[in-house]
N, C-alpha and C positions, 0 to 999 in steps of 0.2 A: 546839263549838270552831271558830274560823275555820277556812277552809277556804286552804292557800298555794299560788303560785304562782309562780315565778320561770322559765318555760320561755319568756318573748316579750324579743322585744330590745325595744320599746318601750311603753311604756302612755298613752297618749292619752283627757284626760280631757275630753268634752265631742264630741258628735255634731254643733256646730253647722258652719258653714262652714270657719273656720281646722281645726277636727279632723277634719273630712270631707277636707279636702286633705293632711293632713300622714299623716293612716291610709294613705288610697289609693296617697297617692305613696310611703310606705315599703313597703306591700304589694307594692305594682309593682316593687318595687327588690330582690323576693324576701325582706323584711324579717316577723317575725312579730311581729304586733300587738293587744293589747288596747285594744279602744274602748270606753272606760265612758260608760256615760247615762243618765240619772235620767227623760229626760223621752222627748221623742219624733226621732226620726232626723231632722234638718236644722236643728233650734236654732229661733232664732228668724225667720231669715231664707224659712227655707221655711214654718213655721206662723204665723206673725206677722209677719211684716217684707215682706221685699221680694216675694214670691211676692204672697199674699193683695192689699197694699197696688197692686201694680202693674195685678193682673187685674182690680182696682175702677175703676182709672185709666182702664184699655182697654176697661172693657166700659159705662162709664156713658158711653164715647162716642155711644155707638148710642141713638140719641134712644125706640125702640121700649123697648127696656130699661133704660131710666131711668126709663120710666112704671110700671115695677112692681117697686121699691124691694125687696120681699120676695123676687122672684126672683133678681133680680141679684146681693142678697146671697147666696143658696143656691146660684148659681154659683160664688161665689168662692169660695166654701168648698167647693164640689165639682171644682174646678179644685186647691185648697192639699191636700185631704185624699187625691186621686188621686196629686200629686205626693211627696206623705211616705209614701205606702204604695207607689210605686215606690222611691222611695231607702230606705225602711226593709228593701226586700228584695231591692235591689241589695247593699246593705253588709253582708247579713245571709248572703249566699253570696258573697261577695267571697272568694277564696282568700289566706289570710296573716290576713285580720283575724278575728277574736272578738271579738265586741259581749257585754259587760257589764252586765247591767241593775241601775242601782242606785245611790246616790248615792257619790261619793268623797270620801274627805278626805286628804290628803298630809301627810307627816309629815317627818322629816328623815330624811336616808338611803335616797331614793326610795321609801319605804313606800307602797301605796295600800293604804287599808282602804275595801273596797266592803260597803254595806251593801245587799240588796234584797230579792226577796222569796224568796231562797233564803238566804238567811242571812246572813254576814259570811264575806267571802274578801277574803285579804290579797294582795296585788300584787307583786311586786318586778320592777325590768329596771333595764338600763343606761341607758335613757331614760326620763325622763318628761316628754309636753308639757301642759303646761295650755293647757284652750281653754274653759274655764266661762264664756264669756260675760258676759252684763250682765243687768240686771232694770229696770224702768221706775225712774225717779225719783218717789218721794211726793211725792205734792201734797195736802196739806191744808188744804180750804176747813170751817170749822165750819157746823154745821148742813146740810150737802151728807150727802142720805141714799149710803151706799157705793154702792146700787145702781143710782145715778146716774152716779158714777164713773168713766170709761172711758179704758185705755189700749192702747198696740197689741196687748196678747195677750187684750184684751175685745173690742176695737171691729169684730173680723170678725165676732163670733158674735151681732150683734145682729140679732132677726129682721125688725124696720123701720128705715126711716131717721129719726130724730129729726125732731120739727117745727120744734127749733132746738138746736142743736148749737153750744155755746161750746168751744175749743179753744184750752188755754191753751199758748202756746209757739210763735210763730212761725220754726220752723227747720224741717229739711227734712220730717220728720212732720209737722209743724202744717201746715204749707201745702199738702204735696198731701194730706191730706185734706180741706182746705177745698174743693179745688177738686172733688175726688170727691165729696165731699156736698153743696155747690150746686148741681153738675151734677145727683142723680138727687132733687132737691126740699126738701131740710133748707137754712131759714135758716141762716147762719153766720155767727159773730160770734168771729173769730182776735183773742187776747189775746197782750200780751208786754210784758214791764217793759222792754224792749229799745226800741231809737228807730227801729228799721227792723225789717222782713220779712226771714229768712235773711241774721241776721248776721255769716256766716261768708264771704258770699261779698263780693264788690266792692261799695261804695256803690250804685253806678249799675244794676247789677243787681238786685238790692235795688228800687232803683224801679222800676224796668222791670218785675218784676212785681209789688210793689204796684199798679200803676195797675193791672195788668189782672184782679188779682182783684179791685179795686173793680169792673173792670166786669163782672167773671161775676156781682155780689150779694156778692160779701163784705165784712163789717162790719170795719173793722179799728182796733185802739184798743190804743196804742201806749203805752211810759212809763206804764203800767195795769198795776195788781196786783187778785186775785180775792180778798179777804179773808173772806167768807162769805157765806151760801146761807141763804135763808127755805125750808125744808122744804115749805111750804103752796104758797108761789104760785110756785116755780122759779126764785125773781129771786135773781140774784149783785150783789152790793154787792163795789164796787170801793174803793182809796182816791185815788181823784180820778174827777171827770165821774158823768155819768147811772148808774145801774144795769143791770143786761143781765136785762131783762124774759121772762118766763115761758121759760126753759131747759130743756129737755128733760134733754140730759145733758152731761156738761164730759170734757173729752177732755183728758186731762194728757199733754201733748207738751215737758214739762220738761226731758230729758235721762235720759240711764241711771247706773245703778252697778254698777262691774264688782263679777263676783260671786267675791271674793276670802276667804268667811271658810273655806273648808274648805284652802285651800293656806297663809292669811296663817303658817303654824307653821313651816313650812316652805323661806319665798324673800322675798325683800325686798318691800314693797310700801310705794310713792310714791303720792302726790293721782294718780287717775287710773287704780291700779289696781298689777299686777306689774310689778317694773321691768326691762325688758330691755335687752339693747343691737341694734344693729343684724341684729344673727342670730338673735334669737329668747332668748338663752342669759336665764338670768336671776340670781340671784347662788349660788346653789345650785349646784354640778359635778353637769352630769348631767340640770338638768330647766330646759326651754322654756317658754314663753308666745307664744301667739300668739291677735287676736282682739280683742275687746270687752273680754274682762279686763286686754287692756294698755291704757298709755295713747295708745298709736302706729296702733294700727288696727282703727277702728270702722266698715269699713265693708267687706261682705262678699267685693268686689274685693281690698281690703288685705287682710285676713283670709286670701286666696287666695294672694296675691303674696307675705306674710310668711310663712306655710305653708310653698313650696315652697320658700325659702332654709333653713328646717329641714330639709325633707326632705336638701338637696341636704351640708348642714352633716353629719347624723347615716349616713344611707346612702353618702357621698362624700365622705370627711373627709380625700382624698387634694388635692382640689381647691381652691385657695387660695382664703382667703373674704376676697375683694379685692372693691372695688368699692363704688361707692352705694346704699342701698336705691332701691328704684324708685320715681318721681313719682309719687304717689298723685290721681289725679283725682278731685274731685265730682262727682255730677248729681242734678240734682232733677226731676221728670218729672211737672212744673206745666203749666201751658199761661198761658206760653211755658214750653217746659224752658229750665233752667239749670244749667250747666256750667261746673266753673273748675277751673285747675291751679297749680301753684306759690304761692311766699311770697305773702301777700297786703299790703297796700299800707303798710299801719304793719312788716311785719316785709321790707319791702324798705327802707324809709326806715330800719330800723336795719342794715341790711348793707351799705348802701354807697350815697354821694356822690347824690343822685338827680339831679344831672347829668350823671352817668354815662349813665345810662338814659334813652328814649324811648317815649312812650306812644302808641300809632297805635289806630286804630278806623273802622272800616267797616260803615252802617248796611243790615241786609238791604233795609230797603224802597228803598234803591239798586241794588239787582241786577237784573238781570233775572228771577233766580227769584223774589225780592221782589216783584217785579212780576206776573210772572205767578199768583203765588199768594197775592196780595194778602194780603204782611207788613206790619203797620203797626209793631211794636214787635219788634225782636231786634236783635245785631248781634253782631261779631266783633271784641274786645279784646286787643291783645297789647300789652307791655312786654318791648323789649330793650335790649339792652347798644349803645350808641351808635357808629357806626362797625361792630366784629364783625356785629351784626345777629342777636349770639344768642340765643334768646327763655327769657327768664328766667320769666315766667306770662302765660297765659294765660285770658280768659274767654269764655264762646260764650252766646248768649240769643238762640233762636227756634225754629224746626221742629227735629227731632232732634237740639237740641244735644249731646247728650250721643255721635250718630254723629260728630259735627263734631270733635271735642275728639281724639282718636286723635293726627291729624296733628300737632298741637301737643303733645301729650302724650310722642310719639317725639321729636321737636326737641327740649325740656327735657333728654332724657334723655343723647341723642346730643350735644348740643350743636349741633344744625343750623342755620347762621344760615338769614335771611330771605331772605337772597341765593342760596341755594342752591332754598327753597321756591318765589323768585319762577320759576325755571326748570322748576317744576314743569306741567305740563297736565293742567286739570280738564276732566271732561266738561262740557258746555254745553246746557241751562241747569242748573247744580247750587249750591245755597247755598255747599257747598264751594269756589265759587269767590271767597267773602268773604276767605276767608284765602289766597288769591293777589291778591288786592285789598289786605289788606294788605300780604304782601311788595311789591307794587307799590309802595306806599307809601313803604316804606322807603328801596325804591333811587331814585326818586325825589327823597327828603330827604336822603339819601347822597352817591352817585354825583355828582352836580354840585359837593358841595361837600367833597371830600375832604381838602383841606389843612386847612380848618377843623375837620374833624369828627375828624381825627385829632391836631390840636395840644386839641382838648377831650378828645377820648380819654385821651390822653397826660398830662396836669391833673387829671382828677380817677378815675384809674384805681385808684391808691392813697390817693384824699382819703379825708380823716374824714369818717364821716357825721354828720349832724347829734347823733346821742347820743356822738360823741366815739368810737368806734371807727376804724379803720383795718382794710377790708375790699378784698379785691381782688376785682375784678367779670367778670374774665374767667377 
């Protein structure tokens, strides 16, 4: 007979990052919590994702350690499996939380019926958050043997580096692997039906590192589909251009799917996953989403930052839940890294008048840190509001952009203009000081000419944008 339980105020389904936050933070808050997990304590971000992926990144820098392909991999993986065997027994003596081993499925009426290897125990609380995460997206090439195959929860456990390594899906997985596995010796040949490299960020960005993974050796073949694989000779037959000649193994960096079949009974589910609104809530009274299974926050940052507005909703429900979700930043930790924040540049031209707005840019190999540190390719891209100086997005491409992006990330949120940033002092010589180059910029294009910029202001503040809406920009 199942075994019940209805003694936790909340049941949190899913160990990975968004459930690691929203456990903790209701434990903290004196709240008692069931943490159900089927797999292993950190999701995919600590075994597969961003741990593993990043200590590849950092350790094939070291030229010694690239030269032997089989160690470096066994560090990674002794660097991923140290760090889930610390969080799997932090969370496991964590006071308020109970870890659950075992899959869940949600039912209507906040039911959870956990199945593991203790048998079936059924769940009940006032809260339930789903944090079930995502799964790789299938990619099927015919005649590709499976165990060729490789996606982010394969491609750490391999014990050498390919001698050619196809990786289909130029977005932020496809790319910094490309660069990880060029760096420690595997040919790489980056595929994408797509017309650029990381499509999600800015054109210019976008080439900015193109060029420079041509120049680390990668092959890059664009408006290119992988239609099937000769089992014998490793070669992928594409439908346009050459074939990609003797392949070791293909790395499907296609995208994920949230993993929504054991809740879909339960809460509404949209292209994309659970559908929630700005607080986590989902259509169900009573159970959350937060994470990879929504469609709002795939990326372990967001996962964290939508997390605690649950927390703050379900332990603090005296506290008005006013306010914007918070700017969610990218970074991609390529060489050059890349970084960008806000609407990107088709979802700015549907919001309002683009002569509203001002685009500025400032190249690092202009700087003096540029200089001294011999940058040839990055720089610092902002778009603001014309006149105000308020910085609507921003993109950063070079040494630690992803450190760089902070500053502008707060401005977005605060509504900081440029004019306030340009009064800022940077220490000397620091890249950070691109983006006091651009507020320079601005006051600059500004200040001098204030009557003009404010009768433009004033004109197209309220203009339709080109798709015929009426957006106001400040």
């Amino acid at each position: 007979m199942p075994q019940r339980d209805g003694d936790h105020d909340a049941i949190v389904i899913g160990a990975g990052a968004g459930g690691l936050t929203v456990a903790a933070g209701l434990a903290a808050l004196g709240r008692r919590v069931a943490l159900v997990e089927a797999g292993r304590i950190g999701g995919d971000c600590t075994n597969v994702g961003c741990i593993p992926s990043k200590r590849l990144l950092h350790l094939s820098r070291d030229p010694a350690l690239r030269a032997d392909p089989p160690a470096l991999l066994a560090a990674v993986r002794a660097t991923r499996d140290g760090l889930a065997a610390r969080e799997d027994d932090e969370v496991t003596t964590t006071e308020g939380i109970d870890v659950v081993r075992g899959r869940a499925a949600l039912a209507p009426g906040r039911r959870v019926t956990v199945t593991g290897g203790d048998g079936v125990r059924v769940l009940t609380a006032p809260h339930v958050v789903i944090a079930t995460g995502s799964r790789p997206r299938v990619l099927a090439v015919p005649g590709l043997p499976a165990g060729r195959l490789l996606t982010n929860e394969t491609i750490f456990d391999l014990a050498d580096a390919p001698r050619h390594l196809a990786i289909v899906g130029a977005g932020a997985v496809g790319v910094e692997m490309a660069v990880a596995f060029a760096r420690i010796g595997s040919r790489v040949t980056l595929v994408d039906t797509a017309d650029r490299v990381l499509p999600d960020a800015e054109p210019e960005a976008s080439g900015a590192l193109a060029a420079a993974l041509v120049e680390q050796g990668v092959v890059i073949r664009l408006r290119t589909r992988v239609v099937a694989a000769d089992p014998a000779t490793g070669d992928l037959r594409t439908d346009g251009g050459a074939p990609l000649h003797a392949v070791d193994a293909v790395l499907a960096a296609v995208g994920r799917e949230p993993n929504v079949g054991d809740v879909a009974a339960a809460v509404a589910v949209v292209p994309g996953g659970v559908r929630v609104d700005a607080w986590g809530r989902t259509s169900a009274p009573g159970v959350w989403a937060v994470g990879d299974v929504t469609p709002v926050a795939h990326q372990t940052h967001a996962a964290n930052a939508h997390g605690r507005r649950i927390v703050q909703a379900i332990a603090l429900p005296w506290i008005p839940r006013i306010g914007r979700p918070p700017s969610i930043p990218s970074a991609v930790f390529t060489e050059p890294e890349v970084a960008w924040v806000g609407p990107t540049a088709p979802e700015r031209a549907r919001r309002c008048h683009p002569r509203a707005l001002i685009d500025l840019r400032v190249d690092l190999a202009g700087t003096d840190r540029g200089l001294t540190d011999g940058v040839t390719r990055g720089f610092v891209a902002v778009t603001a509001v014309r006149l105000t100086g308020r910085i609507v997005a921003a993109t950063v491409v070079g040494p630690h952009a992803a450190d760089l992006l902070p500053l502008l990330t707060l401005a977005i949120d605060r509504r900081i203009s440029l004019l306030r940033i340009q009064r800022m002092v940077h220490a000397y010589p620091t890249h950070a000081a691109a983006i006091g180059a651009v507020a320079d910029a601005f006051a600059r294009r500004t200040l001098p000419h204030l009557p003009g910029e404010a009768l433009a202001y004033g004109r197209h503040r309220f203009a339709r944008s080109p798709a015929g809406r009426r957006h106001r920009t400040t």
